[in-house]
C-alpha positions in Angstrom: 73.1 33.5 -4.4 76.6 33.2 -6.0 78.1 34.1 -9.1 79.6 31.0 -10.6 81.7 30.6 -13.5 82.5 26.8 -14.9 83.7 25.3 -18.0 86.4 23.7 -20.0 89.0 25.0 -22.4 91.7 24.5 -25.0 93.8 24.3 -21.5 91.8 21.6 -19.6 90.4 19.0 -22.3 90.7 18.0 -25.5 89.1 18.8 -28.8 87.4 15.4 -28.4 85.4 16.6 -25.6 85.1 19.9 -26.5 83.4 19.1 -29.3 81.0 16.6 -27.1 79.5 19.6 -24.8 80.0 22.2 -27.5 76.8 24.1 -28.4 75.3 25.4 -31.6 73.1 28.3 -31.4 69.9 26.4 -32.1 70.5 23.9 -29.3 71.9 26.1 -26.9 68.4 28.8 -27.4 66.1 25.7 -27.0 68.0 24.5 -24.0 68.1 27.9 -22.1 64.2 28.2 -22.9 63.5 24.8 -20.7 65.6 26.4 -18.0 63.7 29.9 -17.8 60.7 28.0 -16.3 63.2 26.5 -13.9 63.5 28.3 -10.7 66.6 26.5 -9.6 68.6 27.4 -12.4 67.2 30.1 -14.5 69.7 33.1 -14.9 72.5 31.6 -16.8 75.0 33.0 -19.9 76.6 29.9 -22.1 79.8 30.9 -24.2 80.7 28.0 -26.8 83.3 28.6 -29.1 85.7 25.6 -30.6 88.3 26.4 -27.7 85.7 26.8 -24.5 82.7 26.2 -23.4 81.4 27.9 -19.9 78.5 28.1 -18.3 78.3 31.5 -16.1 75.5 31.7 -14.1 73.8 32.8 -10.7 72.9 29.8 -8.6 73.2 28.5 -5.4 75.2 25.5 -6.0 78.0 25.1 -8.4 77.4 21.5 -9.0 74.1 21.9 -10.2 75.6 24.1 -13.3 78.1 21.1 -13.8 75.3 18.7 -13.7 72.8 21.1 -16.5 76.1 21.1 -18.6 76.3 17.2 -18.4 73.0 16.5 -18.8 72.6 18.5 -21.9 75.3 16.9 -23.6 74.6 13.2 -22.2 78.2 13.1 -21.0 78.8 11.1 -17.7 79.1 14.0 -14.8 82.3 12.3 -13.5 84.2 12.2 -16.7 83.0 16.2 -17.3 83.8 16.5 -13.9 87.4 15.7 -14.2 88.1 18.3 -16.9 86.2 21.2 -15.2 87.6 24.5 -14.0 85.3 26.5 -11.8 85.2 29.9 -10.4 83.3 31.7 -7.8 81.9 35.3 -7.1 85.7 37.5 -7.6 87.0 34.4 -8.9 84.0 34.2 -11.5 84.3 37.8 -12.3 87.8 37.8 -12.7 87.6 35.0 -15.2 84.6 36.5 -17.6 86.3 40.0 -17.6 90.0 38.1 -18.8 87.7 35.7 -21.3 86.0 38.9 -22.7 89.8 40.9 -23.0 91.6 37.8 -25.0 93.5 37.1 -22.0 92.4 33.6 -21.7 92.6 32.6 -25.6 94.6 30.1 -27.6 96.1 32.8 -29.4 96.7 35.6 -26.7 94.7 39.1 -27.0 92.5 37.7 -30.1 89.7 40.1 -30.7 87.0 37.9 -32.2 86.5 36.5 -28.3 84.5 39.5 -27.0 82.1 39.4 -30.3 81.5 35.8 -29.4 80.8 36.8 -25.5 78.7 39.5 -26.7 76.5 37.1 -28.5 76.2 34.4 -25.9 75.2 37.2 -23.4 72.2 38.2 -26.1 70.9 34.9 -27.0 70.3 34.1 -22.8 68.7 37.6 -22.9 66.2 36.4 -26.1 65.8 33.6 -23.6 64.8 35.0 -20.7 67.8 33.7 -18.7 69.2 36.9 -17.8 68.9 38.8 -14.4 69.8 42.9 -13.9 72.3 41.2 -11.5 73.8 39.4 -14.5 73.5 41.3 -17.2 75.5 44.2 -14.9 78.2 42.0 -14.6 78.8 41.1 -18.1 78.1 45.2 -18.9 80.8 45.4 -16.7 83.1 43.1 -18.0 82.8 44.2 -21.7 83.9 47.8 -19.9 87.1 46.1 -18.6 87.9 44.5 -22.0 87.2 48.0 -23.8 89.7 49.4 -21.4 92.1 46.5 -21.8 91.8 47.1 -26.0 92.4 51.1 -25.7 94.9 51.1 -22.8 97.4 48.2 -23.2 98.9 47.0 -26.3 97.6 43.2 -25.7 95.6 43.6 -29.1 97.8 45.8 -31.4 100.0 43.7 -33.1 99.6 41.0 -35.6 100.0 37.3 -34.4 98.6 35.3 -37.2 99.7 35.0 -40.7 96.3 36.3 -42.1 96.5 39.7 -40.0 100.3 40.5 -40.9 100.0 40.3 -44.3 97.1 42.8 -43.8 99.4 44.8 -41.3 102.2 44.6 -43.9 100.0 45.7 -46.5 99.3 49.2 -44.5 103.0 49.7 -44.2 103.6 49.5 -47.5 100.6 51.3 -48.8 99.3 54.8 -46.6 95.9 54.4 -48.5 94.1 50.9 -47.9 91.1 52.2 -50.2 93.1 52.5 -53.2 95.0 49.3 -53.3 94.0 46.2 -55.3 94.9 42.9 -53.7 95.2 39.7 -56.0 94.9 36.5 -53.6 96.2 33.3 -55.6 94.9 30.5 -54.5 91.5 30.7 -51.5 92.5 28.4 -49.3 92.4 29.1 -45.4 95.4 31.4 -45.2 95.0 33.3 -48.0 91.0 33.2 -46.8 91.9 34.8 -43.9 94.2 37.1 -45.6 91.6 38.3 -47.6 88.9 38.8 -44.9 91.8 41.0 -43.3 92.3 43.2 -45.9 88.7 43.4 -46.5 88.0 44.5 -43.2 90.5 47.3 -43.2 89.1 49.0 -46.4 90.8 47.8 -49.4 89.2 49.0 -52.4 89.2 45.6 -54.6 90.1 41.9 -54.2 90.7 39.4 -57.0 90.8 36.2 -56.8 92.7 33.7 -58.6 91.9 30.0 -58.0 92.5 26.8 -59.9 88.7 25.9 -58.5 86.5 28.4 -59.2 83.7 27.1 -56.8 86.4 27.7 -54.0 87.0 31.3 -54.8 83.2 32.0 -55.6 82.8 31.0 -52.0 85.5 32.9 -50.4 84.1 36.0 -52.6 80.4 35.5 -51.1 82.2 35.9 -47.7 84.0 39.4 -48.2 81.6 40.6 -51.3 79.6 42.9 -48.3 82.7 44.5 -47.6 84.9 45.5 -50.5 84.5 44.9 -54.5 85.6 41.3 -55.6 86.8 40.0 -58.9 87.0 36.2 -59.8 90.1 35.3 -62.6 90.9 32.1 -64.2 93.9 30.3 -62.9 95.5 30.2 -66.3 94.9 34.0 -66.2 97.2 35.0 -63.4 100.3 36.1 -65.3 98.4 38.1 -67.3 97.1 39.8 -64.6 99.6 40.6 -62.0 99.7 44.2 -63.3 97.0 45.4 -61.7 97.7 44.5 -57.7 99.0 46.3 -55.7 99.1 43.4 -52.9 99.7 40.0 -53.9 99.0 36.9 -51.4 100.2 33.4 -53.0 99.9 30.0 -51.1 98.7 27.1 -53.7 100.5 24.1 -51.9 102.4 23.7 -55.7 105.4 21.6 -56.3 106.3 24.7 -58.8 106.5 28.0 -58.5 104.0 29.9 -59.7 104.8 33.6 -59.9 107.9 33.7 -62.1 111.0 37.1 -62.3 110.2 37.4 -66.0 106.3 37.6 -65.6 106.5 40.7 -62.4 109.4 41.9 -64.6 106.7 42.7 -67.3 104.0 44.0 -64.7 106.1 46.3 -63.1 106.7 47.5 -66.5 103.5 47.5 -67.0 102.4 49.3 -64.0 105.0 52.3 -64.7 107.2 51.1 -61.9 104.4 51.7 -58.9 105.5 49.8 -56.2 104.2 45.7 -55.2 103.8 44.0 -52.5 104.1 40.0 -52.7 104.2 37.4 -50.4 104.7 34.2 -50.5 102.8 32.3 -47.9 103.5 28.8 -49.5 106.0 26.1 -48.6 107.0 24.7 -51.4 107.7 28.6 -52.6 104.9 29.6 -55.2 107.5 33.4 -56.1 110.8 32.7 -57.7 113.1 34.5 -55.3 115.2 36.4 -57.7 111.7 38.8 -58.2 113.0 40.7 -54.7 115.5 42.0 -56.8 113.3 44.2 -58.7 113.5 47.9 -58.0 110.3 48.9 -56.4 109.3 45.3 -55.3 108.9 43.9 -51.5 108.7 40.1 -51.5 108.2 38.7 -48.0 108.3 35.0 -47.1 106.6 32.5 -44.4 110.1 32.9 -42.4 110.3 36.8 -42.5 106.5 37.0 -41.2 107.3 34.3 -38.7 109.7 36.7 -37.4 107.7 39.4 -37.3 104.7 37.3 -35.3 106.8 36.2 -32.7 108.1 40.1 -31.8 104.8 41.0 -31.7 103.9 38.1 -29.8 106.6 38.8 -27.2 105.0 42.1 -27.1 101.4 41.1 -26.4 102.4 38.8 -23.6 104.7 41.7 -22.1 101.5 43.5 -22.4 99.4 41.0 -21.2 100.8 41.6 -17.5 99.7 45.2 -17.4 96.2 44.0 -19.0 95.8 41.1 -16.1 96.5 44.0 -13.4 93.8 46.6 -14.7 91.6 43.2 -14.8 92.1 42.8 -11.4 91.7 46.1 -10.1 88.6 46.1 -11.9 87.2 43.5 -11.0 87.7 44.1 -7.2 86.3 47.5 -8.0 82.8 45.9 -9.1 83.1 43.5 -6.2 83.4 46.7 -3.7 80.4 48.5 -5.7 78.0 45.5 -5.6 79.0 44.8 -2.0 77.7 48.5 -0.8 74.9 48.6 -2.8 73.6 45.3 -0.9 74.8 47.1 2.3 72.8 50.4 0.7 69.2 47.6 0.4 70.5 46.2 4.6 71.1 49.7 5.6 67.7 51.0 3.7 66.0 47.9 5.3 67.8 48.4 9.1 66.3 52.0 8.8 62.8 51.3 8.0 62.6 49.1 11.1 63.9 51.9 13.4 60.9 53.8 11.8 58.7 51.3 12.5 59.8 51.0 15.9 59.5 54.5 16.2 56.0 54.8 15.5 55.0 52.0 17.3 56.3 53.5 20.5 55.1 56.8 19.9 51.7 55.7 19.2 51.8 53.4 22.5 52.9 57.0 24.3 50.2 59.0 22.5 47.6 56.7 23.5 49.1 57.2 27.4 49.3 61.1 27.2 45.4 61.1 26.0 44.6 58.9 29.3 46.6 62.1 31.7 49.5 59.8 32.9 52.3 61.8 33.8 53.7 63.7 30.8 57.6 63.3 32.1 57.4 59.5 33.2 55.6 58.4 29.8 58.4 60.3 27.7 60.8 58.5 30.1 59.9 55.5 29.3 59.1 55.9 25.4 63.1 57.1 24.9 64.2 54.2 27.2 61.8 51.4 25.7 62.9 52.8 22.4 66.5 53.0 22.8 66.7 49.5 24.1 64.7 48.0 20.9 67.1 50.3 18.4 70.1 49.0 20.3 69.2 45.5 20.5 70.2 44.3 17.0 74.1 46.2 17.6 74.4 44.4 20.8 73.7 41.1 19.4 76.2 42.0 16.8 78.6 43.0 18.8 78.4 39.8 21.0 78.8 37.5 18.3 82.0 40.2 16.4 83.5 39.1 20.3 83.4 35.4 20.4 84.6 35.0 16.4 87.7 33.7 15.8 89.4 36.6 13.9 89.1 40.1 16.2 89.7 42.4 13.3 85.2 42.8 13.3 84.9 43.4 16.8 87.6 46.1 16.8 86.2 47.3 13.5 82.7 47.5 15.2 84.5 49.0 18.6 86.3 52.3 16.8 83.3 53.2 14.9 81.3 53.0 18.0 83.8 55.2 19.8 84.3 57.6 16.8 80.3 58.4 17.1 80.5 58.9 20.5 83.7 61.2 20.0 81.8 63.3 17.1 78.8 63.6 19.3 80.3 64.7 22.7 82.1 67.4 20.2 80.1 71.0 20.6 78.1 72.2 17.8 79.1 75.3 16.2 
């Protein structure tokens, strides 16, 4: 039974047919509880995300995981075929383990990734789908992206707009729980900006949106996490007092934040620092504002900058993550490898005891008939020497005739290292 990894990816096909063998959860449990009552393909993890979907499973044959995959999409085997990647046992492992770290995402070192592997790996265990075999390996990989997370800097630095206004935010600002950010206008970036900051412990969001359906739905989102306030668009002047953070991207022909009207808050707020940026092209701050005394203004081009160090960084990174990923997956490779030899080795030894005890009873049974004590003891160590040696000489015959010789003279210095140890006197 091999290990097998197969898929496709934001690298090997497009969003097209991504989307066609993309699964929702729903689907995907129904789908995995047909296959636990199928004993050719019944131990199997499915990660779908928008950028991947693989199938990693335990089976004997590759191709019927890329068939399943086809099938339950009804997409023509050939065409999926074409846009496949697959990987096998180390191969397989390898893969999972760089998947889990962020090391094979769109946007390098991501962290949601892992969550979403995490998931997958549950929803096969609610199905049944899951062996100890399995589910060790995935363990296993969540370990190596852990140590990937805490021991390389892949992860640590921001590479999407959303995350570097929250990383900006902590520069500024030594005490996340005490700031109040003011988002104006809840579309995706500022969304994300907002989910950021609400993540790290901010201690209130407002929201200021010309449609207040929009910003009652991006409050709904982040209202678990940190206290929310909803203000009218027409409102916003009025209001820029009272953040600490300010996040604008409305998509305006005009600008919206004016010198005169952060003039008046800063006033207003006794001079206490702000931080605003401008994440809109057309700009929504006039630029003269960064000439306040105790104002930062940051725009799209100065975070730009700051995402493609950091970037640089993460895939400078990424080379020392890819080498612990290796390393580590060898090292489970080497551990399940002896503990199948531990089960042959266990197994070898119970049928040198049952040997044993077969030709012990067959001398018994001689000794309680008076045959001569020294010839049947003769014969029980030389019948029983020639049955334990059997299997080694067989072994050794067919290490001989193989084309690579490395075995045989493997097999041939342990042989003569025994017989060294045991001609050495005891002490």
């Amino acid at each position: 039974m091999s290990f097998f990894a197969l898929g496709v990816n934001h690298q090997t096909a497009s969003v097209e047919l991504r989307e066609q063998v993309a699964f929702n959860p729903e689907k995907l449990s129904a789908l995995l509880e047909q296959q636990s009552h199928t004993p050719e393909l019944n131990d199997m993890v499915v990660v779908s995300t928008c950028n991947r979907t693989e199938v990693y499973a335990m089976s004997e044959n590759a191709d019927m995981v890329l068939n399943w995959l086809a099938q339950s999409n009804g997409i023509d085997v050939k065409q999926l075929s074409n846009h496949v990647y697959r990987y096998e046992n180390a191969q397989a492992v390898t893969h999972l383990m760089r998947v889990a770290s962020g090391l094979d995402s769109l946007m390098l070192g991501e962290p949601q990734i892992l969550g979403q592997v995490k998931t997958a790996l549950s929803l096969a265990k609610d199905a049944s789908t899951v062996s100890p075999n399995l589910n060790r390996i995935f363990e296993y990989a969540f370990y190596a992206a852990k140590r990937v997370r805490s021991e390389t800097a892949v992860g640590s630095h921001a590479v999407s707009m959303g995350y570097a206004v929250a990383q900006l935010a902590l520069q500024v600002f030594s005490k996340p729980e005490q700031l109040t950010v003011m988002v104006v206008a809840a579309g995706e970036m500022n969304s994300l900006v907002a989910k950021h900051l609400a993540e790290m412990g901010v201690g209130k969001i407002i929201i200021c949106n010309r449609t207040r359906a929009r910003a009652e739905a991006l409050a709904q989102e982040i209202a678990h996490r940190v206290e929310v306030e909803i203000i009218e668009f027409d409102d916003l002047a009025a209001n820029l007092y009272r953040a600490d953070v300010i996040s604008s991207c409305t998509g305006s022909l005009h600008q919206v934040i004016h010198f005169a009207d952060v003039k008046a808050a800063l006033k207003k707020r006794r001079y206490k620092q702000m931080l605003l940026v401008d994440l809109a092209v057309p700009r929504d701050i006039e630029a003269k504002v960064e000439s306040l005394d105790g104002v930062y203004l940051y725009g799209v081009d100065d975070l730009q900058t700051v995402i493609e160090e950091n970037l640089a960084q993460r895939r400078q990174a990424a080379v020392e993550a890819e080498v612990m990923v290796n390393q580590l997956a060898t090292d489970l490779i080497t551990q399940q490898k002896v503990n199948q030899a531990g089960s042959t080795i266990h197994a070898y030894r119970a049928q040198g005891e049952a040997l044993r005890q077969e030709e012990l009873a067959l001398a018994l049974n001689r000794l309680q008939k008076g045959e001569d004590a020294a010839q049947v003891m003769q014969e029980f160590s030389h019948r029983l020497t020639q049955k334990l040696l059997h299997p080694t000489s067989i072994a050794l015959r067919h290490a001989a005739t193989a084309e690579d010789p490395a075995y045989f003279e493997m097999l041939e210095q342990d042989l003569v290292h025994t017989a060294e140890n045991r001609r050495k006197p005891k002490k």
